[in-house]
GUTI-15745 format. One line per field, with one value per atom (N, C-alpha, C, O, CB): residue in one letter; atom name; x, y, z. Coordinates in steps of 0.001 Angstrom, whole numbers. Atoms other than C-alpha are relative to their C-alpha. Glycine has a CB too. Layout:
residues N
code A,... $
site CA,... $
xx X,... $
yy Y,... $
zz Z,... $
This chain:
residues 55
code X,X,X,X,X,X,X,X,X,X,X,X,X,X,X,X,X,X,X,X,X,X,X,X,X,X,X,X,X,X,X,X,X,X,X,X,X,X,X,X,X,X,X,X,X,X,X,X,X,X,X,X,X,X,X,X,X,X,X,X,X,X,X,X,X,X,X,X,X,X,X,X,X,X,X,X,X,X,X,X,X,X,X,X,X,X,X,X,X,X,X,X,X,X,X,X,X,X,X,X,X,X,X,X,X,X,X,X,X,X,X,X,X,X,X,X,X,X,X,X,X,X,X,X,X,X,X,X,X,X,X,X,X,X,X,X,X,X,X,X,X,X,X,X,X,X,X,X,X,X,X,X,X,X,X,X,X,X,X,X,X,X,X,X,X,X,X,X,X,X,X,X,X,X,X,X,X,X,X,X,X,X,X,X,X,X,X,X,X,X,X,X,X,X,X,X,X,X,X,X,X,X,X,X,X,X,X,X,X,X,X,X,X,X,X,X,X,X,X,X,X,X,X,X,X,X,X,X,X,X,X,X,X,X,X,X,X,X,X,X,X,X,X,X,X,X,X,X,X,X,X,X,X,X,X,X,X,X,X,X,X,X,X,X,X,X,X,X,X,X,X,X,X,X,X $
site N,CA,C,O,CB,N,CA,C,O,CB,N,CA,C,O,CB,N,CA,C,O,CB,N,CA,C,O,CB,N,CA,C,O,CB,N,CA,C,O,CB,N,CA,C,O,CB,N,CA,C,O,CB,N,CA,C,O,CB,N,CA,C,O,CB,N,CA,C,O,CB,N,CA,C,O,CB,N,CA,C,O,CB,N,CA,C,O,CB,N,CA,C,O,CB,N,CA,C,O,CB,N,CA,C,O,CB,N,CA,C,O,CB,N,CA,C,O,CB,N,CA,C,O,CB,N,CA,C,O,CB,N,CA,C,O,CB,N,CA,C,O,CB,N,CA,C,O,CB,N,CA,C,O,CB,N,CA,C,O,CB,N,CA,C,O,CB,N,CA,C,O,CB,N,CA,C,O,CB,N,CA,C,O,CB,N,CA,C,O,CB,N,CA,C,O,CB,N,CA,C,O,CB,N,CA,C,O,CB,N,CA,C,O,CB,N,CA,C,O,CB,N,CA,C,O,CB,N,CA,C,O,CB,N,CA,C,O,CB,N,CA,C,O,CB,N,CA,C,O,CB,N,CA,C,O,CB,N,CA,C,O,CB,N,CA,C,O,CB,N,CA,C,O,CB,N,CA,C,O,CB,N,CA,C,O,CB,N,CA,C,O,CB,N,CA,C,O,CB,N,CA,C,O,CB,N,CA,C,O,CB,N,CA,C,O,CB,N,CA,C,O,CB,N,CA,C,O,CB $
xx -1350,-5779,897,702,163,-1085,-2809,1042,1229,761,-1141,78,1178,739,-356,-841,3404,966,1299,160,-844,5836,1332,1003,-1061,-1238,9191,105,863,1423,-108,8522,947,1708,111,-1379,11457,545,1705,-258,-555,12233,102,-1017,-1143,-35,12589,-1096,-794,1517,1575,9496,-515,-747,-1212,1009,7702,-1606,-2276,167,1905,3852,-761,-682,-759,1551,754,-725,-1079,-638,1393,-1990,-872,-562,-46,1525,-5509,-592,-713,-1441,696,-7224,-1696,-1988,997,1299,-10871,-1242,-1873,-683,1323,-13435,-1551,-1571,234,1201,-16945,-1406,-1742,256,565,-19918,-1557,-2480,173,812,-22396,-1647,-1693,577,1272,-26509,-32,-1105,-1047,681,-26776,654,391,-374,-289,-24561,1280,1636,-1160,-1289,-21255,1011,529,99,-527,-18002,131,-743,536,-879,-16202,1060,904,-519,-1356,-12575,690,1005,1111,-740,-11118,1502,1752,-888,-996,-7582,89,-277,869,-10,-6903,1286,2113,-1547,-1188,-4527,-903,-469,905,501,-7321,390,388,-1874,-122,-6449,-1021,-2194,3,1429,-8304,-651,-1800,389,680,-8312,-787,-1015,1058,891,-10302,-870,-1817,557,1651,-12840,399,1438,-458,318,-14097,-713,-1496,-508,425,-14555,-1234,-1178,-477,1852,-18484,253,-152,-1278,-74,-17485,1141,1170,473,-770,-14926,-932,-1037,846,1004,-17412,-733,-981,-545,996,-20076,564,37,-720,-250,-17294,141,-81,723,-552,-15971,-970,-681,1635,822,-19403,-537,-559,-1050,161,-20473,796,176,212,-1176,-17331,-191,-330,840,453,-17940,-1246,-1375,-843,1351,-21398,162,-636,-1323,34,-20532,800,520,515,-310,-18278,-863,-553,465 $
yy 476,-12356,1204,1957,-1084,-1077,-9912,-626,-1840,770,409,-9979,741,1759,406,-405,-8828,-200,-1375,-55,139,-8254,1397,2582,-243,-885,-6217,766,428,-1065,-984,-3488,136,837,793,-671,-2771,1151,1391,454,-1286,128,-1015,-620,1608,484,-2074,715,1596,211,-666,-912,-1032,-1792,809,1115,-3409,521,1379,-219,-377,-3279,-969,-2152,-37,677,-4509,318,1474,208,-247,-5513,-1091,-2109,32,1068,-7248,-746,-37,866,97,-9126,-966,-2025,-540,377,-9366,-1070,-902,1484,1023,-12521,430,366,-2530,-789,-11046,-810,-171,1390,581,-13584,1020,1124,-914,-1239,-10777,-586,-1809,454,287,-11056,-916,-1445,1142,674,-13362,-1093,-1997,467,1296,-15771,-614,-1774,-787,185,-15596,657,1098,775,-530,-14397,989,1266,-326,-1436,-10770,-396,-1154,1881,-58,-10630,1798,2287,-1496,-1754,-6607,-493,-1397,1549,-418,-5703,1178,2246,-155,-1665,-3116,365,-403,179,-562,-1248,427,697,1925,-258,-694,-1253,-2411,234,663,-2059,-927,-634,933,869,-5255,185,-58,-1512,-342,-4125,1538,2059,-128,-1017,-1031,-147,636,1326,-415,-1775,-1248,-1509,1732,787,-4727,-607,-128,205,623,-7223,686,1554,-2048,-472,-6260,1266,1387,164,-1059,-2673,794,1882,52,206,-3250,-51,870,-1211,238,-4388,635,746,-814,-997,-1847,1346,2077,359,-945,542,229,1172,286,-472,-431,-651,-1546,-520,773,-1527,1582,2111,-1571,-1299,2028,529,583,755,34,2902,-369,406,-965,708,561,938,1364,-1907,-523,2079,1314,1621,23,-1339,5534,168,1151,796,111,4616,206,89,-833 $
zz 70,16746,-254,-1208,-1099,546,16824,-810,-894,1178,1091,14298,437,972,-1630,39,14739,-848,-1007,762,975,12243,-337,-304,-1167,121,11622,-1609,-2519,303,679,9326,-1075,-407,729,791,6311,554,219,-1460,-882,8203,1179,1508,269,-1330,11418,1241,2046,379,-746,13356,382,-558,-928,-480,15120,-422,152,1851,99,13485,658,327,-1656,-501,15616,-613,-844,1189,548,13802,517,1137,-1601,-748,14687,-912,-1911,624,789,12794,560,1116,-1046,-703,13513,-808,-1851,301,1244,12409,769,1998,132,-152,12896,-543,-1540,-834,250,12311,-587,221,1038,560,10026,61,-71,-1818,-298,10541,-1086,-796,82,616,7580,-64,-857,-1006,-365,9039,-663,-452,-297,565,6900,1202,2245,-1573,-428,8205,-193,-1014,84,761,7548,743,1700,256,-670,8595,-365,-1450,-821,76,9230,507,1304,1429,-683,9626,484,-8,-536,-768,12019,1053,1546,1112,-1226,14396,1721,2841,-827,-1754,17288,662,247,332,-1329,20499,257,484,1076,-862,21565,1494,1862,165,-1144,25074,38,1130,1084,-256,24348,-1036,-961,114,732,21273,-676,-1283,-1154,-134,21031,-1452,-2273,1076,1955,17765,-331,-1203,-313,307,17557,-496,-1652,1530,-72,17721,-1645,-2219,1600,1170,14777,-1084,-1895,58,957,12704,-127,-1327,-2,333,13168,-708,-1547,1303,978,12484,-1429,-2188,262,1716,9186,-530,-1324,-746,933,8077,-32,-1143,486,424,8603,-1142,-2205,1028,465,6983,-1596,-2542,855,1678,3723,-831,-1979,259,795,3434,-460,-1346,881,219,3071,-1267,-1954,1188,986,323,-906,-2092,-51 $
């Protein structure tokens, strides 16, 4: 799902928000600024699960 919303500065922000069904069968939900037409929910999720872990 994208979001659009008018910034306090007046800026138009796009954001994504991605629902991601995880191997043990719950959801995750990411917000993000990647493009849906170039990287793809699955691809979301592997990133910021990498991402989490390195934390």
């Amino acid at each position: 799902m994208q979001v659009k919303r008018i910034s306090d500065s007046g800026n138009e922000v796009i954001a994504r928000v991605v629902r991601v069904r995880t191997p043990d069968g719950e959801f995750s939900y990411y917000g993000t600024n990647l493009l849906m037409d170039k990287i793809p929910a699955k691809a979301v999720y592997l990133l910021y699960r990498c991402r989490r872990e390195r934390l």
